[in-house]
Phi, psi and omega in degrees: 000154177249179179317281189314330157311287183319302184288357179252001166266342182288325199270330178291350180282319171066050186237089177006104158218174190200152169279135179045330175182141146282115219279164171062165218282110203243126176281123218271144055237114168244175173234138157225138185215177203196144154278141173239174168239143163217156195007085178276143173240126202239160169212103189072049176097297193299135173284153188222320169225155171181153187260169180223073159329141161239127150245113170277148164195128160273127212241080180263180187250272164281122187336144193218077181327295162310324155283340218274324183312311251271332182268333159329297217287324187282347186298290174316337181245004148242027181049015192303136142299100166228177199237187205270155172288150185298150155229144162200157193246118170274101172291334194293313186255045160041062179219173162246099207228109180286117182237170219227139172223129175186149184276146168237045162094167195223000000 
């Protein structure tokens, strides 16, 4: 699957998102997710391997159960490999952020 696959499955969710940040002040419950890399391998300088990651995070004001099934679900039925999502709660701005790790292929 590619990024533009992946934002048109994000969007069936029907939850505000954006790649990498949303600029300016944003109303929570959104989605933001980004590609990464994991276990990059360099040789003589040169990247030689690496896998290609996505981290998604849902940014609620309050735990929001029912998006978190909804991307769980969208996980699944896209065959996506994840493991259970991070939770963590940010006191200075009072949110919640459930974040999501999964490969969509390489």
């Amino acid at each position: 699957m590619t990024l533009a696959e992946l934002k048109t499955e994000i969007a069936k969710l029907k939850i505000p998102y954006a790649y990498g940040y949303f600029s300016g002040k944003q109303p929570t419950k959104y989605i933001v997710y980004e590609e990464t890399l994991r276990n990059v391998i360099f040789a003589d300088g040169v990247e030689v391997y690496s896998e290609p990651w996505i981290v998604l995070r849902l940014v609620s004001k309050n735990r929001d159960l029912a998006a978190e099934a909804s991307i769980c679900a969208m996980l699944r039925e896209n065959k996506f490999p994840y493991d259970d999502p991070e939770y963590i709660f940010d006191e200075e701005e009072g949110i919640h952020i459930a974040t999501f790790y999964f490969s969509i292929g390489g």
